[in-house]
N, C-alpha and C positions, 0 to 999 in steps of 0.2 A: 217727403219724397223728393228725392235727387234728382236731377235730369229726366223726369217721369218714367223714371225704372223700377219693376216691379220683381222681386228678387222670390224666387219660390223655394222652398225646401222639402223635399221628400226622404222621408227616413224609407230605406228599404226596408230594415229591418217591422216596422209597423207596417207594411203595406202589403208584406209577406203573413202576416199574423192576421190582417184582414183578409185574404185569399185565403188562407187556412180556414177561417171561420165561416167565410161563405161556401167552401167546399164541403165542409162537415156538416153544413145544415143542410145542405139539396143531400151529400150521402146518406147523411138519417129520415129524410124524406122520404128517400128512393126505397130504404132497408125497412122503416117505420120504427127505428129504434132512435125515439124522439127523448129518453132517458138521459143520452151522454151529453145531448146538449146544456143540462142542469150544469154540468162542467164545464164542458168547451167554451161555454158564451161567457162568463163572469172571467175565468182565467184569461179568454183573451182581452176583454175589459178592462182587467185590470192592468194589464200588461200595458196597452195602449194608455191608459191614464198617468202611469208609473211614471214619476220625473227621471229613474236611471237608464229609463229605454232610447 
């Protein structure tokens, strides 16, 4: 560490992808169509883990 600077990086793009995911589980909460999240949660998962994102 340099000069005691601490340099942060935020991908919009994944943080956009995490608000998506938190949205779709309170909507399937709300709806009780707890089904789509078998989808929603691994895709965005993997998105998030994926080194091209």
């Amino acid at each position: 560490m340099r000069d005691g600077k601490i340099a942060i990086e935020i991908n919009l793009k994944k943080l956009a992808v995490i608000a998506g995911m938190v949205l779709s589980v309170w909507l399937s909460g709300v709806c009780g169509e707890g089904e789509t999240l078998l989808l929603i949660i691994p895709a965005g998962i993997s998105y998030l883990v994926s080194k091209e994102a």
